[in-house]
TORPA-4810 file (N, C-alpha, C, O; in nm, 3 decimals):
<nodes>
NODE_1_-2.463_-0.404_0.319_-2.321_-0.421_0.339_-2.299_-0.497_0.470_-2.362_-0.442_0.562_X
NODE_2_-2.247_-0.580_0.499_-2.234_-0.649_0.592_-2.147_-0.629_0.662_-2.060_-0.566_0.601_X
NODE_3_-2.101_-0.659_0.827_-2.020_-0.586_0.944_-1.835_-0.623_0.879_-1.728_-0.566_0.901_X
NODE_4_-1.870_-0.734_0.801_-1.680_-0.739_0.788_-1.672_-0.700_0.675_-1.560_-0.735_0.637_X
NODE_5_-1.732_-0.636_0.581_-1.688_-0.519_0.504_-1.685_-0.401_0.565_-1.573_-0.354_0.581_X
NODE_6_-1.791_-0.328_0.610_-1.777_-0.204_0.742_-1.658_-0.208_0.811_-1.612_-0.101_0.850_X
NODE_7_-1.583_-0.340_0.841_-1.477_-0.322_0.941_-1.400_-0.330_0.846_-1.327_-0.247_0.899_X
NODE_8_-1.345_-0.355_0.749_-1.265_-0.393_0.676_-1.207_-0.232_0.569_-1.095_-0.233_0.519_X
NODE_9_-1.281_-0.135_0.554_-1.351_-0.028_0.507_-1.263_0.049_0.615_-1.151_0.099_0.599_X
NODE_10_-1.341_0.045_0.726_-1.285_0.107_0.828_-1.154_0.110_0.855_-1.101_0.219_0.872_X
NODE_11_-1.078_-0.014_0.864_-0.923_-0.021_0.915_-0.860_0.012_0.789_-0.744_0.050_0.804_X
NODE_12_-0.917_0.008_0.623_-0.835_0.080_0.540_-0.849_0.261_0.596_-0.760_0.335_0.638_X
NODE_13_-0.920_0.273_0.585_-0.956_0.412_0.636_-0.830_0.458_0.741_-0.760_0.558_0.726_X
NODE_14_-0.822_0.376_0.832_-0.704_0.417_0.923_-0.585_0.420_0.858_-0.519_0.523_0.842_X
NODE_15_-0.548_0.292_0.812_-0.440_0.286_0.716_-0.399_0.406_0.613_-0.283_0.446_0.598_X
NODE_16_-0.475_0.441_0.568_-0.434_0.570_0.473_-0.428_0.637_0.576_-0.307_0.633_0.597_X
NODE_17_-0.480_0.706_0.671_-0.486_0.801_0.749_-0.315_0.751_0.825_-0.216_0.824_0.824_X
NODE_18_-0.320_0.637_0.874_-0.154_0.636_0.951_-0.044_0.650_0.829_0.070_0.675_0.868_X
NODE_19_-0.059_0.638_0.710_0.022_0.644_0.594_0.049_0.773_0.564_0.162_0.793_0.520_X
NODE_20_-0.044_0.894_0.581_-0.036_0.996_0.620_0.022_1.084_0.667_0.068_1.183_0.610_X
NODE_21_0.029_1.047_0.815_0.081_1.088_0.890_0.233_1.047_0.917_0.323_1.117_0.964_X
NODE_22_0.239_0.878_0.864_0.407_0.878_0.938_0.474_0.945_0.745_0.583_0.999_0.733_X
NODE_23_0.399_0.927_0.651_0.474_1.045_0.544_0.493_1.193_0.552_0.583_1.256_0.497_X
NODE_24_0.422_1.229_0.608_0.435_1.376_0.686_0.497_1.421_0.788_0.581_1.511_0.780_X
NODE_25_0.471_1.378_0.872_0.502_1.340_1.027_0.631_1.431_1.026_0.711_1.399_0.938_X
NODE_26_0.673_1.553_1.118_0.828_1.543_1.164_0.936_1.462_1.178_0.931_1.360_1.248_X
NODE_27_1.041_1.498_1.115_1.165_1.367_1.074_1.183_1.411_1.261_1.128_1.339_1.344_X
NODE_28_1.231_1.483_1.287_1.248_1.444_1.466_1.205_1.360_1.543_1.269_1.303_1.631_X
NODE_29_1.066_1.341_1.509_0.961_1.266_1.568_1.003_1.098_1.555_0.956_1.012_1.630_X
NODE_30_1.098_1.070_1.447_1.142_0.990_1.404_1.254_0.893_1.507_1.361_0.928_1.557_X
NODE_31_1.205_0.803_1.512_1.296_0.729_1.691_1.447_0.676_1.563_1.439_0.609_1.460_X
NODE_32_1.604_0.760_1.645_1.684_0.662_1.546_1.686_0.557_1.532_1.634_0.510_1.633_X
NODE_33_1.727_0.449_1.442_1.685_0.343_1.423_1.843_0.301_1.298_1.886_0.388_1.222_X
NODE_34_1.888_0.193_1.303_1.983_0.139_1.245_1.954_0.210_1.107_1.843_0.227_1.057_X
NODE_35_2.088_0.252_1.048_2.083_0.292_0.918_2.059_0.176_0.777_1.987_0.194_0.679_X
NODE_36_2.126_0.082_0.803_2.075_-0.034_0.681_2.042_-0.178_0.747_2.108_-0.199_0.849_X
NODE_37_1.963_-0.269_0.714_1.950_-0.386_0.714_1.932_-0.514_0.664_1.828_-0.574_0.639_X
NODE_38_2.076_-0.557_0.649_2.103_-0.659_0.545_2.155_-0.580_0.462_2.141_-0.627_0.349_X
NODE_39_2.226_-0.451_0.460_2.315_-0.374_0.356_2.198_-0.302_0.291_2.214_-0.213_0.208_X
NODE_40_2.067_-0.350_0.336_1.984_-0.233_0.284_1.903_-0.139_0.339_1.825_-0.190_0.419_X
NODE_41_1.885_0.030_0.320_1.881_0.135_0.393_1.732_0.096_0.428_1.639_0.065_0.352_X
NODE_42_1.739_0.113_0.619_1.616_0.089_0.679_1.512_0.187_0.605_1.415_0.132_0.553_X
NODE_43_1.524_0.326_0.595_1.425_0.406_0.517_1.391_0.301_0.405_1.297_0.233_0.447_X
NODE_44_1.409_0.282_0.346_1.391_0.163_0.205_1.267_0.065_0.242_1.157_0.048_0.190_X
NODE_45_1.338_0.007_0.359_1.272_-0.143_0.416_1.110_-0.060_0.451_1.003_-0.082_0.396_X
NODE_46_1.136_0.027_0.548_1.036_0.068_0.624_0.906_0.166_0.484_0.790_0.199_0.511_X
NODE_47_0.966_0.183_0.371_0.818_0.239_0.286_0.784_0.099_0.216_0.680_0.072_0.157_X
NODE_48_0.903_0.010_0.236_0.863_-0.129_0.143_0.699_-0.141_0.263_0.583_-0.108_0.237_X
NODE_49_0.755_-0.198_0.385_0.686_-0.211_0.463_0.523_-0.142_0.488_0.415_-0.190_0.523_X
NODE_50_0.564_-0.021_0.453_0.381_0.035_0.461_0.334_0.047_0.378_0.226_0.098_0.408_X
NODE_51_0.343_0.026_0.217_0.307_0.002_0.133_0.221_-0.166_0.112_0.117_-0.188_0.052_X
NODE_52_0.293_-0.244_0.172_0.292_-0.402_0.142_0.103_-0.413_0.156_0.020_-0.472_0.087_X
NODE_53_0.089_-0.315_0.298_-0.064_-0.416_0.306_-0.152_-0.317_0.225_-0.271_-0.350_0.215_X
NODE_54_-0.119_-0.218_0.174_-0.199_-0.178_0.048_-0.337_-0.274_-0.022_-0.456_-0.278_0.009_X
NODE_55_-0.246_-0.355_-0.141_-0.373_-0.389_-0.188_-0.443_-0.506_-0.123_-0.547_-0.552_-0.171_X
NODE_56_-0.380_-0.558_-0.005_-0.451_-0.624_0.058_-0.576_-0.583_0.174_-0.670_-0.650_0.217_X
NODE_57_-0.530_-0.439_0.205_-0.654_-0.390_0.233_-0.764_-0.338_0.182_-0.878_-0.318_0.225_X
NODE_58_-0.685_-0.310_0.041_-0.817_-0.295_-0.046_-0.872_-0.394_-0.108_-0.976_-0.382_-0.171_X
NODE_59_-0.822_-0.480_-0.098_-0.894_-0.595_-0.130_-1.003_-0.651_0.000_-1.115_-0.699_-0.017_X
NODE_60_-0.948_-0.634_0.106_-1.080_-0.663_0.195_-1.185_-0.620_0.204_-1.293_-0.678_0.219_X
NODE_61_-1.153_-0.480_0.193_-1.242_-0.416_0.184_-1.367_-0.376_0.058_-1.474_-0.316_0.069_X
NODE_62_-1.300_-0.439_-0.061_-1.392_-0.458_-0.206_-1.393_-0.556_-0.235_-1.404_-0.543_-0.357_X
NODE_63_-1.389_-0.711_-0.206_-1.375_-0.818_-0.246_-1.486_-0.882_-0.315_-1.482_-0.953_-0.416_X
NODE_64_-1.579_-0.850_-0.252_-1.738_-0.881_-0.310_-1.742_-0.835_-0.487_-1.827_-0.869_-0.569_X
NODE_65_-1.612_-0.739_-0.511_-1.682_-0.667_-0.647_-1.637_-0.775_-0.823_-1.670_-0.765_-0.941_X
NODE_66_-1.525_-0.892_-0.721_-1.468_-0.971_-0.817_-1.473_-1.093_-0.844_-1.389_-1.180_-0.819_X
NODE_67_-1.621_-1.107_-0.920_-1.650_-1.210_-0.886_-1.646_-1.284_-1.020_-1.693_-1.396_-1.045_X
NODE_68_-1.571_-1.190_-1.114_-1.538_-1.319_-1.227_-1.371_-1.264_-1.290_-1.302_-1.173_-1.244_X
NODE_69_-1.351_-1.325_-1.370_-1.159_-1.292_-1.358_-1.109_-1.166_-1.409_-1.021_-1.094_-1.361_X
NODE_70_-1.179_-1.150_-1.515_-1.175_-1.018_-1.539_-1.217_-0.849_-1.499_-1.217_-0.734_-1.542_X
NODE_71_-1.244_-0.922_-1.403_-1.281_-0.779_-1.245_-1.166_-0.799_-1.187_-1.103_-0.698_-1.155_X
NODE_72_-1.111_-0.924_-1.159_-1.027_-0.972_-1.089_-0.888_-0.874_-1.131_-0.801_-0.814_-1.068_X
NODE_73_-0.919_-0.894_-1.258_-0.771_-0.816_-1.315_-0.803_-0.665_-1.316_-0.711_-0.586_-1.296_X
NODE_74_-0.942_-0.614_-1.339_-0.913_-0.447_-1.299_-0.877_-0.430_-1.241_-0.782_-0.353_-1.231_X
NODE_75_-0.980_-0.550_-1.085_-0.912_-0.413_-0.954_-0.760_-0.475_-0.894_-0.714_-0.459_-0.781_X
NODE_76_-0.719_-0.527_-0.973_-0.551_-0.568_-0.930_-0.522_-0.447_-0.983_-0.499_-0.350_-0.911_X
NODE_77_-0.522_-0.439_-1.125_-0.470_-0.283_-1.195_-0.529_-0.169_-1.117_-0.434_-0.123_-1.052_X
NODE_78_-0.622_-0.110_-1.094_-0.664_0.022_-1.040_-0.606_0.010_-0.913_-0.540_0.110_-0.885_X
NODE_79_-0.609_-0.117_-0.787_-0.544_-0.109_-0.698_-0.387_-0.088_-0.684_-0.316_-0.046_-0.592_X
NODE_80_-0.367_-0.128_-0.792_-0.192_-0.101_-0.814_-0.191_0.035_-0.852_-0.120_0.118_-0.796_X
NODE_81_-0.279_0.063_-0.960_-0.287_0.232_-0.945_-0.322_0.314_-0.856_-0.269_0.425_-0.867_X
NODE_82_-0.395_0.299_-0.766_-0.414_0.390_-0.656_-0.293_0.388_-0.572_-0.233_0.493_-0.550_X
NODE_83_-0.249_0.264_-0.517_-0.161_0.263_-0.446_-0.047_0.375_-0.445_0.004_0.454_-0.365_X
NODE_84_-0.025_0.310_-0.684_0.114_0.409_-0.683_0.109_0.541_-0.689_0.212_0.607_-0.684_X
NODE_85_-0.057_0.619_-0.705_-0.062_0.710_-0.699_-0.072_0.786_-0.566_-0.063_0.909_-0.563_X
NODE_86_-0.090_0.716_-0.462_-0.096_0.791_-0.353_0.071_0.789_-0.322_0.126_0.879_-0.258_X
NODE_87_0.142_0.675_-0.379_0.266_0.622_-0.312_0.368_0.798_-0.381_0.447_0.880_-0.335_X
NODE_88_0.308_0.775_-0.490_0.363_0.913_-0.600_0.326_1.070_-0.529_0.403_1.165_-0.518_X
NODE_89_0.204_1.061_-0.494_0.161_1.194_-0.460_0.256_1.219_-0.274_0.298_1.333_-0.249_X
NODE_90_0.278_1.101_-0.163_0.322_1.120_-0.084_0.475_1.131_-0.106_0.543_1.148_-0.005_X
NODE_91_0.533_1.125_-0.216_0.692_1.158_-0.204_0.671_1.295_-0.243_0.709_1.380_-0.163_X
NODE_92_0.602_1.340_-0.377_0.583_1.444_-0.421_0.566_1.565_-0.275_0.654_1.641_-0.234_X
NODE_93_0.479_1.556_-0.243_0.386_1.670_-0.056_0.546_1.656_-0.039_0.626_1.734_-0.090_X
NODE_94_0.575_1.558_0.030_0.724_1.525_0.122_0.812_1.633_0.009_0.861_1.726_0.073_X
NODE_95_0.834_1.639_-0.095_0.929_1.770_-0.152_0.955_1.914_-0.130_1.060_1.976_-0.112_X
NODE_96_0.752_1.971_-0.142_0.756_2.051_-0.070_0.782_2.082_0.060_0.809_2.200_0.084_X
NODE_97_0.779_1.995_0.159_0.772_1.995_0.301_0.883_2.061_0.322_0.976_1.999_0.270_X
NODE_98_0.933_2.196_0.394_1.090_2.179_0.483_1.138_2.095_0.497_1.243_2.064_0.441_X
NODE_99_1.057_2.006_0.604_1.155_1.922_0.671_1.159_1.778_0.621_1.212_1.692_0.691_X
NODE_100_1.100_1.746_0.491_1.107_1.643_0.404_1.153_1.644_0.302_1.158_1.751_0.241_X
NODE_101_1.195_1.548_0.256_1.319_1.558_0.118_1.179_1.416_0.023_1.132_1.312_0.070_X
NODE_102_1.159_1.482_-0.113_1.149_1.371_-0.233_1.296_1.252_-0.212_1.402_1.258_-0.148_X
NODE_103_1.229_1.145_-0.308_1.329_1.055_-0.274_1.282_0.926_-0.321_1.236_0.836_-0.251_X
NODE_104_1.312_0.927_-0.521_1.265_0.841_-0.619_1.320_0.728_-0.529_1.219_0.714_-0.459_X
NODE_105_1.391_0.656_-0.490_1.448_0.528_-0.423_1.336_0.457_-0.339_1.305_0.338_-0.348_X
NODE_106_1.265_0.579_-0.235_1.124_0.535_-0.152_1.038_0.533_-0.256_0.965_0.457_-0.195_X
NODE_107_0.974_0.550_-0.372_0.896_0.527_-0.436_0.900_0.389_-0.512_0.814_0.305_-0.540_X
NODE_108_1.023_0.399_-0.532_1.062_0.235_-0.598_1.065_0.139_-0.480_1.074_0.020_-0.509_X
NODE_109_1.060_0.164_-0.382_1.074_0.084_-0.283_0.918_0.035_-0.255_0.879_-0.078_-0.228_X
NODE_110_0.832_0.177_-0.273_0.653_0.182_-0.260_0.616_0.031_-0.390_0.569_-0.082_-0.382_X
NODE_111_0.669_0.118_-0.496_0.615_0.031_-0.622_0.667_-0.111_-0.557_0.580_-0.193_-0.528_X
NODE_112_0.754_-0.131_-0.542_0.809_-0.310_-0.524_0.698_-0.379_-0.419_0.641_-0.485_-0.442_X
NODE_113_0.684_-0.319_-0.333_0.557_-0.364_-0.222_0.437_-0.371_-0.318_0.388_-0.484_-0.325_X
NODE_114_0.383_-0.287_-0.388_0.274_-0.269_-0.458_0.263_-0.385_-0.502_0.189_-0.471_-0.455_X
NODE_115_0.365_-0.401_-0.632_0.350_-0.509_-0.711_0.361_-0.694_-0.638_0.306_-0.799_-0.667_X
NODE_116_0.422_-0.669_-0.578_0.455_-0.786_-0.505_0.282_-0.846_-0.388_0.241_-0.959_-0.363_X
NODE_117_0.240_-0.742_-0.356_0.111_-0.763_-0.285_0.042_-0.777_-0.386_-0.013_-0.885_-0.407_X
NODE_118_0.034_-0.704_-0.444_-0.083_-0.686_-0.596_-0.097_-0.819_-0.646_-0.199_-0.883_-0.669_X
NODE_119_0.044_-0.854_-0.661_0.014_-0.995_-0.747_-0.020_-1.095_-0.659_-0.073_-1.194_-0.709_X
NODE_120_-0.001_-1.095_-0.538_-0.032_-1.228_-0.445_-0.164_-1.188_-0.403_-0.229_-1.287_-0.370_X
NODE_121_-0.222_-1.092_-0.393_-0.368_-1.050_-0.381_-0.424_-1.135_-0.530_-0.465_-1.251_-0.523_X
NODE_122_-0.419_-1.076_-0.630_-0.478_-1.126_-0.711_-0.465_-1.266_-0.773_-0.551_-1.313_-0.847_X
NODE_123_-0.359_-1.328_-0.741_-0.367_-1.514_-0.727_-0.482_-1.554_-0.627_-0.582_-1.614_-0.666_X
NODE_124_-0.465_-1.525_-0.522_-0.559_-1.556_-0.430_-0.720_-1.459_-0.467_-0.805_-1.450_-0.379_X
NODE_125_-0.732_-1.425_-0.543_-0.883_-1.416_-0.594_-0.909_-1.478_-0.689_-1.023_-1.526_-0.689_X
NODE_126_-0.819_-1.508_-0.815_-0.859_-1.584_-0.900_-0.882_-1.724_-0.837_-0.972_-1.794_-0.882_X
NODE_127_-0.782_-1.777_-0.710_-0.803_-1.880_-0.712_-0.942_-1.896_-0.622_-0.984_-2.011_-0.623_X
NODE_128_-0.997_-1.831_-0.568_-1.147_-1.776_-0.526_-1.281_-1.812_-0.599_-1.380_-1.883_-0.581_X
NODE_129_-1.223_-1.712_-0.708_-1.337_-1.729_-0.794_-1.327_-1.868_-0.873_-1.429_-1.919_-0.920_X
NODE_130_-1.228_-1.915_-0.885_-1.232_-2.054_-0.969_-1.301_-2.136_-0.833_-1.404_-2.192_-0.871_X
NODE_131_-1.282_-2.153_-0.729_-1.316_-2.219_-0.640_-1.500_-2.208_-0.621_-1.579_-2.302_-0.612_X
NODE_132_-1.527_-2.076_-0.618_-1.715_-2.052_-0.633_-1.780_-2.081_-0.764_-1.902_-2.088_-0.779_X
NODE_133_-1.693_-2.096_-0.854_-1.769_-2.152_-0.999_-1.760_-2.288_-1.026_-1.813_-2.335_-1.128_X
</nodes>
């Protein structure tokens, strides 16, 4: 395995781990911050936002595994599935929490990042692999 997969591995590693934590995290802890931007609710913007580098970090971090188009298209799909499943399982925790509320709107907000990275991740591998063949 070579050092920029190890690093690449690694900073997903953080990434879930800070995804974690600011989904958990105490709403106090929370600095106020403008309620909408551009008429749309900063909470919104901000899970669009940590969702986005999703499958692009998993793509750094597995890139070696797609090396013909039809890998290309699993791990777009499984990466879109993991994503939405962690994106699913962190609203879900946040229900139980006290001091967190569920909140289908942040999940649709998760999925829109998903898909939107997902698919520009996976243009840019196909156009990869057409480029090494």
């Amino acid at each position: 395995m070579s050092t920029k997969t190890i690093l690449a591995r690694i900073l997903f590693f953080i990434y879930l781990a800070a995804i974690a934590f600011l989904c958990f995290m105490h709403v106090d802890r929370i600095p106020e911050i403008q309620k909408t931007i551009l008429g749309i609710p900063s909470d919104k913007i901000a899970h669009f936002l940590l969702f986005l580098p999703f499958p692009i970090l998993a793509f750094l971090a597995y890139d070696h595994i797609t090396d013909r188009p039809w890998r290309a298209v699993l791990f777009a799909v499984l990466t879109f599935l993991a994503g939405s499943a962690i994106a699913a399982g962190t609203e879900y925790v946040q229900g139980l929490l006290p001091y967190r509320s569920r909140d289908l709107a942040d999940f649709r907000a998760d999925l829109l990042a998903l898909i939107i990275s997902t698919v520009a991740v996976f243009v840019i591998d196909i156009s990869n692999i057409k480029k090494r063949n």
